[in-house]
N, CA, C and O atoms as a printed pandas DataFrame, in Angstrom:
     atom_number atom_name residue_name chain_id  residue_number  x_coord  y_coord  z_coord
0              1         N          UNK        A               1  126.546  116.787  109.414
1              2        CA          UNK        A               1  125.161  116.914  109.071
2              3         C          UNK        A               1  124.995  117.129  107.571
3              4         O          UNK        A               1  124.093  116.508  107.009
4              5         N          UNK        A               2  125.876  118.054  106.777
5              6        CA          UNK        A               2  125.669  118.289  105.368
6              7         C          UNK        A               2  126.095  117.016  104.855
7              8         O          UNK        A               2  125.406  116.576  103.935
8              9         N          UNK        A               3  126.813  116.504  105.136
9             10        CA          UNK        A               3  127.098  114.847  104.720
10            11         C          UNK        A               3  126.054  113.906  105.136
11            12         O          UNK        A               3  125.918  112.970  104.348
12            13         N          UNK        A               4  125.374  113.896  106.030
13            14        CA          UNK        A               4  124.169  113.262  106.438
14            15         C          UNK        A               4  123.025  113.785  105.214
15            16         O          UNK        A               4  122.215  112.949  104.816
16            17         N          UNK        A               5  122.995  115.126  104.667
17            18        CA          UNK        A               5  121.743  115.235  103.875
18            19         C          UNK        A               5  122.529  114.661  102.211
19            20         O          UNK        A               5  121.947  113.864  101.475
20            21         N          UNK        A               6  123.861  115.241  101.898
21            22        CA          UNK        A               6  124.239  114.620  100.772
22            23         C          UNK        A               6  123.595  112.863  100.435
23            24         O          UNK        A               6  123.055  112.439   99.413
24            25         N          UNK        A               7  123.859  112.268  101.503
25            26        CA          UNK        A               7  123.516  110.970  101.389
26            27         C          UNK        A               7  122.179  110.597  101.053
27            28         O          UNK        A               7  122.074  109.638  100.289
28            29         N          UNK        A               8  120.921  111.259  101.541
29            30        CA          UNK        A               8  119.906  111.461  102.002
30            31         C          UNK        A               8  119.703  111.498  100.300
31            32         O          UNK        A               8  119.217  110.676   99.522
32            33         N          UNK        A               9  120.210  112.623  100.135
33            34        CA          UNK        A               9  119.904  113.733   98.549
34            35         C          UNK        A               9  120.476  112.016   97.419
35            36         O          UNK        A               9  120.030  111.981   96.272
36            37         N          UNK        A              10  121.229  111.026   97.806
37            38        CA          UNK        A              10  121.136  110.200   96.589
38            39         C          UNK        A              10  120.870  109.014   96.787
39            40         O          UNK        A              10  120.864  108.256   95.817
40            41         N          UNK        A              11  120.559  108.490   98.170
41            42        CA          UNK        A              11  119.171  107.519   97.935
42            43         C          UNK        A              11  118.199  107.774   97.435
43            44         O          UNK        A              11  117.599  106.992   96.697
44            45         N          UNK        A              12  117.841  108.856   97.704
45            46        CA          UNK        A              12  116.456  109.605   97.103
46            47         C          UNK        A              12  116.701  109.348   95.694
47            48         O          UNK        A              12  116.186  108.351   95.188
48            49         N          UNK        A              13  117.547  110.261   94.882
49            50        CA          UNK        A              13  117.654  109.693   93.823
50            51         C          UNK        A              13  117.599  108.484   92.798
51            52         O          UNK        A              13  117.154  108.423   91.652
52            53         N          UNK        A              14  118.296  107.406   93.736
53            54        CA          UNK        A              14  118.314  106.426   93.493
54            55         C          UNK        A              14  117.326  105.903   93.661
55            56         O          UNK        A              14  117.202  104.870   93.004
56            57         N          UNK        A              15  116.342  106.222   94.417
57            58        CA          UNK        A              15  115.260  105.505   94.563
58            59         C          UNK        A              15  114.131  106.190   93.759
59            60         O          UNK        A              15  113.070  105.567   93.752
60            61         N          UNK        A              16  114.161  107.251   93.144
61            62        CA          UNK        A              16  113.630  108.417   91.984
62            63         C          UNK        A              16  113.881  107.162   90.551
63            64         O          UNK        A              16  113.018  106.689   89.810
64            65         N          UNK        A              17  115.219  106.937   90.564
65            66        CA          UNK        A              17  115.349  106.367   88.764
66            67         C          UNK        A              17  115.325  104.714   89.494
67            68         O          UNK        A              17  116.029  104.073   88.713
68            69         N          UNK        A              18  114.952  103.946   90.373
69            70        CA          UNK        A              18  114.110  102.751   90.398
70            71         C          UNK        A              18  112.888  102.447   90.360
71            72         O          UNK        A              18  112.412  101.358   90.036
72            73         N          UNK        A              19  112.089  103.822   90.840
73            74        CA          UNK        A              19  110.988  103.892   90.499
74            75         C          UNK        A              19  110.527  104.606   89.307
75            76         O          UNK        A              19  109.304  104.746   89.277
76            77         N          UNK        A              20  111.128  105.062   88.387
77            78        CA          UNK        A              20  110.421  105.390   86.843
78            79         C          UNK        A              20  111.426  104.212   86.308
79            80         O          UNK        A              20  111.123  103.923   85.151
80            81         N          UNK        A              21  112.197  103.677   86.650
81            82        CA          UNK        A              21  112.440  102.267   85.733
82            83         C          UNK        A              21  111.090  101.193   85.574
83            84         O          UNK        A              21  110.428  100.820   84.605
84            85         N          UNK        A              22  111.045  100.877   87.181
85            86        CA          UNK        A              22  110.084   99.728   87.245
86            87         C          UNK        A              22  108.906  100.698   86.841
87            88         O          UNK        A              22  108.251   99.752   86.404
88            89         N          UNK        A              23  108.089  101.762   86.615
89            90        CA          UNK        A              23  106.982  102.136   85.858
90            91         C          UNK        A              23  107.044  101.978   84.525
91            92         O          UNK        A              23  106.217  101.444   83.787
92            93         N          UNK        A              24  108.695  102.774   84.105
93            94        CA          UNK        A              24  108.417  102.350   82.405
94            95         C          UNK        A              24  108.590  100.675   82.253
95            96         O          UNK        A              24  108.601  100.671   81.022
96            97         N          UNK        A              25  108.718   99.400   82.576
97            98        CA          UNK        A              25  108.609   98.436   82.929
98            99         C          UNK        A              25  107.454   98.106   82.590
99           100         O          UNK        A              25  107.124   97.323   81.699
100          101         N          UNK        A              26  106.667   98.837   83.459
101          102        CA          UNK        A              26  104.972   98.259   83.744
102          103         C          UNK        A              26  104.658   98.564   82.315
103          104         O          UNK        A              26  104.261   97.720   81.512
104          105         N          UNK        A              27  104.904  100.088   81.996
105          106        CA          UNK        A              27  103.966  100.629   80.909
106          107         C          UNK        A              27  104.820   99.895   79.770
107          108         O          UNK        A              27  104.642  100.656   78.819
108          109         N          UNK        A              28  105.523   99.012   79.378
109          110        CA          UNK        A              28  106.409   98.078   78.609
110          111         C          UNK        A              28  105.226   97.040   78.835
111          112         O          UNK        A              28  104.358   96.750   78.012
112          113         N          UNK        A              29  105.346   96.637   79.878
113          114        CA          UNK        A              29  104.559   95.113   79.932
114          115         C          UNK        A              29  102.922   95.001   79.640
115          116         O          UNK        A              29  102.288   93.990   79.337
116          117         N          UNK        A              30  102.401   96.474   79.844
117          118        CA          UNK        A              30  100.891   96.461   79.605
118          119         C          UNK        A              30  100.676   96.960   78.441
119          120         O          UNK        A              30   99.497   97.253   78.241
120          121         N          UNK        A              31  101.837   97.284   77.086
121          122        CA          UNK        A              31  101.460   97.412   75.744
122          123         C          UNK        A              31  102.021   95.952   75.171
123          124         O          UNK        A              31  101.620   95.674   74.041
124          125         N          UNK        A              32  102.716   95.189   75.680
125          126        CA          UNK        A              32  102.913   93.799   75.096
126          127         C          UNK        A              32  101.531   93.311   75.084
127          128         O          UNK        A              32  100.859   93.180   74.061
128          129         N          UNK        A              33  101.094   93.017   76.420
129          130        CA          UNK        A              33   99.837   92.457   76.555
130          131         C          UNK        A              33   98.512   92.649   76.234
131          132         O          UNK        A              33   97.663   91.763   76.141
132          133         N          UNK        A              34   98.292   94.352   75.994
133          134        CA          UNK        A              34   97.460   94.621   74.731
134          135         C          UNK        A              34   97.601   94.322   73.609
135          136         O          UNK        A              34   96.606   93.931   72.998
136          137         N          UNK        A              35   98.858   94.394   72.946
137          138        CA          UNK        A              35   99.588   93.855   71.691
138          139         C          UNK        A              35   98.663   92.541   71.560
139          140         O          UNK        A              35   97.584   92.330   71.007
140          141         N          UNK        A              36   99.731   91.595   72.458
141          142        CA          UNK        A              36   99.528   90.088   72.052
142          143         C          UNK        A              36   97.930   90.111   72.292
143          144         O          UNK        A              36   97.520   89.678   71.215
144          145         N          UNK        A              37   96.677   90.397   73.176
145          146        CA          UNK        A              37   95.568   90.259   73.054
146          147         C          UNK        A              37   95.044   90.628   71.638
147          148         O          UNK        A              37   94.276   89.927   70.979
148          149         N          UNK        A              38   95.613   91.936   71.227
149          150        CA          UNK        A              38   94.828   92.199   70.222
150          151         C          UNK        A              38   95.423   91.862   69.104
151          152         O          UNK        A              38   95.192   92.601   68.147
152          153         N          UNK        A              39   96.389   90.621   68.871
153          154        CA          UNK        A              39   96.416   89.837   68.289
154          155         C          UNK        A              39   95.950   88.337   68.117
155          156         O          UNK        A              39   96.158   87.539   67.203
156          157         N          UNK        A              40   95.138   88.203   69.492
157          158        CA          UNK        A              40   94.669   87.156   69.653
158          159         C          UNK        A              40   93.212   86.843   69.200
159          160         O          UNK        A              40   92.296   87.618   69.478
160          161         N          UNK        A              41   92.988   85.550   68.411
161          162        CA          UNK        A              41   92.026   85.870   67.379
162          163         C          UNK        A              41   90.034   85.438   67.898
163          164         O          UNK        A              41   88.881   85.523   67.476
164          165         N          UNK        A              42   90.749   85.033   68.915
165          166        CA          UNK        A              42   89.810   84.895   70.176
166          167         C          UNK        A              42   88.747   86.152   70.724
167          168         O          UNK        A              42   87.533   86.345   70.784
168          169         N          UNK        A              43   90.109   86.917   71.105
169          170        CA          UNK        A              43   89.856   88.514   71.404
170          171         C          UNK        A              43   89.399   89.102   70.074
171          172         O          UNK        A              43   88.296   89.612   70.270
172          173         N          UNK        A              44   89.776   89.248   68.803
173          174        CA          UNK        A              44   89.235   89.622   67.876
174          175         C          UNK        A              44   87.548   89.056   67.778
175          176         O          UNK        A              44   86.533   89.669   67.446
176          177         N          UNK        A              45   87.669   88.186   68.047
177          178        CA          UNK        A              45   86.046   87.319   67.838
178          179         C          UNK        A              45   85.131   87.412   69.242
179          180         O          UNK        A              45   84.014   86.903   69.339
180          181         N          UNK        A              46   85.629   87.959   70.030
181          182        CA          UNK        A              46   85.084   88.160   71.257
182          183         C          UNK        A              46   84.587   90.114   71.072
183          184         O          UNK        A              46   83.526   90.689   71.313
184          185         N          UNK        A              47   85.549   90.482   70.697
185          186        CA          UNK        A              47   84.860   91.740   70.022
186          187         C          UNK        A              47   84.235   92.235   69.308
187          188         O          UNK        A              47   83.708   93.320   69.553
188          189         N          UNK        A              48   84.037   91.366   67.778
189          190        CA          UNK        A              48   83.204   91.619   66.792
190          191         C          UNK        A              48   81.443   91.568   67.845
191          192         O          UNK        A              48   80.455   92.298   67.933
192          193         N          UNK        A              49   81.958   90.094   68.522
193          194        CA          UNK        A              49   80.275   89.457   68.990
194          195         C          UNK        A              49   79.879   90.631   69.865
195          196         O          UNK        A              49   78.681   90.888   69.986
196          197         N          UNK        A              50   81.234   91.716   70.780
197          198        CA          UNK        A              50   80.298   92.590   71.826
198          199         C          UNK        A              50   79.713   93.671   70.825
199          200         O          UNK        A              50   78.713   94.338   71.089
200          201         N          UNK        A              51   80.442   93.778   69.642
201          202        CA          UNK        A              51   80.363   95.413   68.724
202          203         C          UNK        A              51   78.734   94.822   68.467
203          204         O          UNK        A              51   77.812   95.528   68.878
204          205         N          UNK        A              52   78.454   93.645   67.848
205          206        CA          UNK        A              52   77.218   93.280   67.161
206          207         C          UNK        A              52   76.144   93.260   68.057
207          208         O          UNK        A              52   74.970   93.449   67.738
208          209         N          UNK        A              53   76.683   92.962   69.509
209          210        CA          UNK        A              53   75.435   93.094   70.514
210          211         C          UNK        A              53   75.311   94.450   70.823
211          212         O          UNK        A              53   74.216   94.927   71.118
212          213         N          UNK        A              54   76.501   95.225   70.775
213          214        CA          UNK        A              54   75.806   97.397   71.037
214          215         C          UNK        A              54   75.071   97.394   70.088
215          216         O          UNK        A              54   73.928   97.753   70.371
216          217         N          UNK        A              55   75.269   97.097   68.892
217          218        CA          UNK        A              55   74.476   97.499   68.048
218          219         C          UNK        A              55   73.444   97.111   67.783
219          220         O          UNK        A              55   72.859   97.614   66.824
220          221         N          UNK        A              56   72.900   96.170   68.467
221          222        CA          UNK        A              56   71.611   95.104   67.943
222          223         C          UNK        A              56   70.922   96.160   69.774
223          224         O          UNK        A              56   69.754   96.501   69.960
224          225         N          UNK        A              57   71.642   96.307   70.378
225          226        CA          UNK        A              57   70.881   97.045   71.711
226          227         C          UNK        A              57   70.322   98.354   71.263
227          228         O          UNK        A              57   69.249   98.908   71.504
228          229         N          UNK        A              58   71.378   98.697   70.527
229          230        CA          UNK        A              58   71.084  100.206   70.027
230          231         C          UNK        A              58   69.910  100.328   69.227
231          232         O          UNK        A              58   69.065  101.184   69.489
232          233         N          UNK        A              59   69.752   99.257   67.933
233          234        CA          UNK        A              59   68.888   98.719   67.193
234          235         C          UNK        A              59   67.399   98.712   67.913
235          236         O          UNK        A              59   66.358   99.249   67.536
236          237         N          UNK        A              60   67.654   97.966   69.006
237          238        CA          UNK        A              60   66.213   97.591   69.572
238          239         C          UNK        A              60   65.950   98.550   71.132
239          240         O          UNK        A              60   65.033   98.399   71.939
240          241         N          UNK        A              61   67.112   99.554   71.184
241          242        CA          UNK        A              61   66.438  100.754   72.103
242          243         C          UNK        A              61   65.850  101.640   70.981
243          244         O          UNK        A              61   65.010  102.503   71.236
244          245         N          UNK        A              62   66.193  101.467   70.057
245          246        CA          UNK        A              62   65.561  102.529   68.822
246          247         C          UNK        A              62   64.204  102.070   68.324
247          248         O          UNK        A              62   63.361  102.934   68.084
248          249         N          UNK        A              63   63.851  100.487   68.107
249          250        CA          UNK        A              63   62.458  100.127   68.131
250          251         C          UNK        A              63   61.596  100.764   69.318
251          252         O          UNK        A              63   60.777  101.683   69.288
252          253         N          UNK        A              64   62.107   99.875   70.497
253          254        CA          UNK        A              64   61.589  100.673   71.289
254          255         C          UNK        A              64   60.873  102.102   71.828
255          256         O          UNK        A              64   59.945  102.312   72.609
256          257         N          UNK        A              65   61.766  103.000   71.019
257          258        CA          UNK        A              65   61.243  104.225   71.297
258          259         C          UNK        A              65   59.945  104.481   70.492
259          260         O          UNK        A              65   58.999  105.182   70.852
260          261         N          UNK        A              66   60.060  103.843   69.428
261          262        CA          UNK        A              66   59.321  103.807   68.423
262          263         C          UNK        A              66   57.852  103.369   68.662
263          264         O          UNK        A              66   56.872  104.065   68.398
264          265         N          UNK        A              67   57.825  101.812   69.329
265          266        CA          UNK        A              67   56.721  101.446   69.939
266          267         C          UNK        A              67   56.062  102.307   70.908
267          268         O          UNK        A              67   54.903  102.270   71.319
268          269         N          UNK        A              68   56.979  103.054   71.181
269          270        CA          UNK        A              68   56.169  104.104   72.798
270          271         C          UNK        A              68   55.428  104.793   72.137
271          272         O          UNK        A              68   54.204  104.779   72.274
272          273         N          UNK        A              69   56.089  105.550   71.265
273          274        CA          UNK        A              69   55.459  106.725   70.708
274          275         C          UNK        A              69   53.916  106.392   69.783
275          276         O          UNK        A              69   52.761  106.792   69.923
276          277         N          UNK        A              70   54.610  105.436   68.782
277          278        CA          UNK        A              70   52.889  104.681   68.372
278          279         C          UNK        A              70   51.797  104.408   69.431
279          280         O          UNK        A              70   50.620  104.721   69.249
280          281         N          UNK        A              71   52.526  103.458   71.192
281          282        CA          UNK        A              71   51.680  103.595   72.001
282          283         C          UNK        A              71   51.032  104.292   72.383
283          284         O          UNK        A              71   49.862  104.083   72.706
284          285         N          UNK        A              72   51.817  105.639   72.468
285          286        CA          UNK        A              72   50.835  106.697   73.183
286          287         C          UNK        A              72   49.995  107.645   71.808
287          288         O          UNK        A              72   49.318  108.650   72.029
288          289         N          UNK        A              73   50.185  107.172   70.684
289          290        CA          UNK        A              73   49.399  107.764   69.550
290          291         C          UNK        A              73   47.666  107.421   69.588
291          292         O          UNK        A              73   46.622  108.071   69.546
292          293         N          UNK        A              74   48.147  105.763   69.710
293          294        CA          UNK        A              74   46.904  104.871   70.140
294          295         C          UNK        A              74   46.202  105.238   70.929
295          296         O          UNK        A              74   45.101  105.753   70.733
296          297         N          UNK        A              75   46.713  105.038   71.929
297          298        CA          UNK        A              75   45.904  105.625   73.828
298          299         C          UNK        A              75   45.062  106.905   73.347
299          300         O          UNK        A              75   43.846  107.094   73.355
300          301         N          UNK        A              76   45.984  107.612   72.984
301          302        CA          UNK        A              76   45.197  108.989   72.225
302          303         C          UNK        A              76   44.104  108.728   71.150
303          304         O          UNK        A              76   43.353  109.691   70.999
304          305         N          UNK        A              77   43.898  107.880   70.537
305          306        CA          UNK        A              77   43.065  107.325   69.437
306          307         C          UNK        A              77   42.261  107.011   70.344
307          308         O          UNK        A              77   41.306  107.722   70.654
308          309         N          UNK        A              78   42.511  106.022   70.831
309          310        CA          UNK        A              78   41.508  105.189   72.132
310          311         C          UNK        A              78   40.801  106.310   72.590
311          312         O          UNK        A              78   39.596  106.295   72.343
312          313         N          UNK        A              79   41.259  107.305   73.210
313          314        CA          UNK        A              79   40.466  107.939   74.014
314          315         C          UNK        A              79   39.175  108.988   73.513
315          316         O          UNK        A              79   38.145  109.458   73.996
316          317         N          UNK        A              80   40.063  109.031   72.012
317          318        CA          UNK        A              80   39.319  109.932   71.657
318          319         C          UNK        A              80   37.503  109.139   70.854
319          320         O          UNK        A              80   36.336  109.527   70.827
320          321         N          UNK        A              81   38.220  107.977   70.369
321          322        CA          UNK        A              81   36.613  106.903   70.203
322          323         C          UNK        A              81   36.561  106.613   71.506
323          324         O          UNK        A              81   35.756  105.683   71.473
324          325         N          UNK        A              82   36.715  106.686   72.113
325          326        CA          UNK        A              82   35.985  105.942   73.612
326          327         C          UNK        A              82   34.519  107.515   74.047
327          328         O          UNK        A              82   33.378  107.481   74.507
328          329         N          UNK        A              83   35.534  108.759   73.520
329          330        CA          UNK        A              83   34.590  109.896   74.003
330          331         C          UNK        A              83   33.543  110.065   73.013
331          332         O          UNK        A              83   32.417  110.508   73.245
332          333         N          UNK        A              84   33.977  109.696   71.938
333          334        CA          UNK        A              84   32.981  109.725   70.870
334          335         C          UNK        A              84   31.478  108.947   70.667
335          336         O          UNK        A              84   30.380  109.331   70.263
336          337         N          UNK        A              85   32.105  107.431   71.247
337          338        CA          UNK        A              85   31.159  106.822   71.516
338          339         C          UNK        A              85   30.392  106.954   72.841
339          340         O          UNK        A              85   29.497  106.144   73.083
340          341         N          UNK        A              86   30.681  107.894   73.679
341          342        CA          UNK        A              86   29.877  108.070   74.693
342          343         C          UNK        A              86   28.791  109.163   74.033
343          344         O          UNK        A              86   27.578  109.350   74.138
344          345         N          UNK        A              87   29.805  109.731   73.357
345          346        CA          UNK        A              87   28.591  111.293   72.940
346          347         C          UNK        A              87   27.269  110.376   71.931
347          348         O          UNK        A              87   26.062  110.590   72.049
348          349         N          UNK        A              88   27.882  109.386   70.998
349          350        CA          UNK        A              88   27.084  108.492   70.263
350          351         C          UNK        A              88   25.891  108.075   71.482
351          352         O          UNK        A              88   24.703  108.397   71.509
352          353         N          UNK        A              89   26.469  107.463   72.203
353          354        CA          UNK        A              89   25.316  106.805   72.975
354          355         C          UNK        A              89   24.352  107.601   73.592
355          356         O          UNK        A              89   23.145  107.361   73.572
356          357         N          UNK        A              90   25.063  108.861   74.321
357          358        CA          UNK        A              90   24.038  109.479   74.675
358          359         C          UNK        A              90   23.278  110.677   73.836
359          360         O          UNK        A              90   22.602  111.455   74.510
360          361         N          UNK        A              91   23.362  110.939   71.991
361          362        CA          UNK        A              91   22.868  111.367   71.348
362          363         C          UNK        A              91   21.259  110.288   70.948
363          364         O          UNK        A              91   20.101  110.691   70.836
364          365         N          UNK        A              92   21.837  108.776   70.810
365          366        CA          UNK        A              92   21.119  107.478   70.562
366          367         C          UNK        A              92   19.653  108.176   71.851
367          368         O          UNK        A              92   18.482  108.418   71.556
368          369         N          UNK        A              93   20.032  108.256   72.616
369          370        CA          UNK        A              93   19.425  107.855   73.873
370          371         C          UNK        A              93   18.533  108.981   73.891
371          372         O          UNK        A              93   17.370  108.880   74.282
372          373         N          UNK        A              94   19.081  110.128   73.451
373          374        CA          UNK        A              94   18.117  111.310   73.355
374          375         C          UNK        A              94   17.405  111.232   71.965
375          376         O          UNK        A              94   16.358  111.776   71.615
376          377         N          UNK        A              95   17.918  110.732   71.536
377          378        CA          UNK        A              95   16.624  110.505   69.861
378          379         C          UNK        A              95   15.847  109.470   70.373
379          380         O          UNK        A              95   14.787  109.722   69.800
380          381         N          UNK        A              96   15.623  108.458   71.065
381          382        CA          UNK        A              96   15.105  107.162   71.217
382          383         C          UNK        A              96   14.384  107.899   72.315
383          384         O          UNK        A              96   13.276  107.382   72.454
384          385         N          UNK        A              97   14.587  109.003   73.238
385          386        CA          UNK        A              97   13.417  109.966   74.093
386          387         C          UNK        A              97   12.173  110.273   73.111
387          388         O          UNK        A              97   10.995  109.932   73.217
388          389         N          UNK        A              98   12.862  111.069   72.073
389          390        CA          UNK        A              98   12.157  112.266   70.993
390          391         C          UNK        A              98   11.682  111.112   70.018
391          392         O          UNK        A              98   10.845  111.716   69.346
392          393         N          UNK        A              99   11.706  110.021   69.612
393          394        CA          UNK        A              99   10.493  109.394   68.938
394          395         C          UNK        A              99    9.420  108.585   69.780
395          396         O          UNK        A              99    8.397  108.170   69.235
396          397         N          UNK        A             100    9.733  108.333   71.384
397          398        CA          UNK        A             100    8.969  107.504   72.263
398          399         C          UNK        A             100    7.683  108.483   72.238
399          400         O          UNK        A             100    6.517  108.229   71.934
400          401         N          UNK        A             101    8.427  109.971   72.759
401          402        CA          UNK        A             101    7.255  110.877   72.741
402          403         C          UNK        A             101    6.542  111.604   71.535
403          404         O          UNK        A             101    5.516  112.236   71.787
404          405         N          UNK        A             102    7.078  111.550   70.076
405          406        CA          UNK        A             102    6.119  111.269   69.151
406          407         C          UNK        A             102    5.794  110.121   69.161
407          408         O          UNK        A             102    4.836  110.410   68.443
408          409         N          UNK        A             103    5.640  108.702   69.345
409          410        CA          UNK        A             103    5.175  107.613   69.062
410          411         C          UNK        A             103    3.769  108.222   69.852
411          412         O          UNK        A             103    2.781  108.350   69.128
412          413         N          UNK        A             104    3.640  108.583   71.225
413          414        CA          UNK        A             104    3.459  108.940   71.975
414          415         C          UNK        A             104    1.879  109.686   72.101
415          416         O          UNK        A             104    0.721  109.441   72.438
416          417         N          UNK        A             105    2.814  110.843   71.531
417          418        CA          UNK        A             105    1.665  112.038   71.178
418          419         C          UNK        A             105    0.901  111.227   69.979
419          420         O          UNK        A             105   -0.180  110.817   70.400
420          421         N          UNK        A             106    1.078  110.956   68.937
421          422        CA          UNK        A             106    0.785  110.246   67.659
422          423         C          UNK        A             106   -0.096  109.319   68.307
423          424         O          UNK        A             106   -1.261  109.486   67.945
424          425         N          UNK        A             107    0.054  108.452   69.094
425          426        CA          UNK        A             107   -1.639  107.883   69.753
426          427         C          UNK        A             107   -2.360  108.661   70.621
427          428         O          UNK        A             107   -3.555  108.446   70.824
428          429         N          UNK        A             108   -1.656  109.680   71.235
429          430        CA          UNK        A             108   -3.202  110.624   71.656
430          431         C          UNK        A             108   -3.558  111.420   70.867
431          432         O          UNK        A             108   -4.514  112.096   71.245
432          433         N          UNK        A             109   -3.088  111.679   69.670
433          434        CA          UNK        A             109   -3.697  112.450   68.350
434          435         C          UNK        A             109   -4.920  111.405   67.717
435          436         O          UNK        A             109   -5.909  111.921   67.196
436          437         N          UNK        A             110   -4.750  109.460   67.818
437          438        CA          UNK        A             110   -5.477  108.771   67.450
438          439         C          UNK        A             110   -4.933  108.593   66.218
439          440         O          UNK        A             110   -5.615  108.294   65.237
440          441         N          UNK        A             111   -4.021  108.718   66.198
441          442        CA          UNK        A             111   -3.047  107.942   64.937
442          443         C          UNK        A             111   -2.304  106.433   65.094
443          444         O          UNK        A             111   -1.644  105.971   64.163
């Protein structure tokens, strides 16, 4: 039986340093291939164009915010002549009372 686990104890092993071989392997083969991409001038030009589109997004989420805020400056402008001209109209409306009824009185005075 202790000879049954000895054995046990160096497949294991062996199968311990085949598997961090074939990983350092991998991690070998996936810095070549970053390498050679990011030597590839394709990939270089495929990156400048994504860097220039964050930044042209970034650019125009930043207009954006910009337009909101003027929007809602406006709306606020708006609202506030919209109330103004109501008070206008109905100031109009009460002076155009107060000269009907001097026009008014002024011919039953016989003026």
């Amino acid at each position: 039986m202790d000879k049954d686990i000895e054995v046990w104890k160096q497949r294991n092993e062996i199968l311990h340093k085949k598997i961090e071989r074939m990983m350092e392997e991998s991690r070998e083969k996936d810095i070549a291939l970053a390498n050679a991409l990011g030597e590839d001038p394709r990939q270089k030009e495929a990156d400048e164009r994504m860097m220039k589109k964050l930044e042209r997004i970034q650019e125009l989420e930043q207009i954006n915010e910009e337009h909101r805020k003027l929007n809602g400056d406006l709306r606020r402008e708006i609202t506030a002549l919209e109330q103004e001209n109501l008070e206008l109209h109905t100031d109009n409306k009460k002076l155009a009372d107060q000269v009907m009824d001097q026009v008014e009185r002024a011919r039953k005075a016989g003026l």
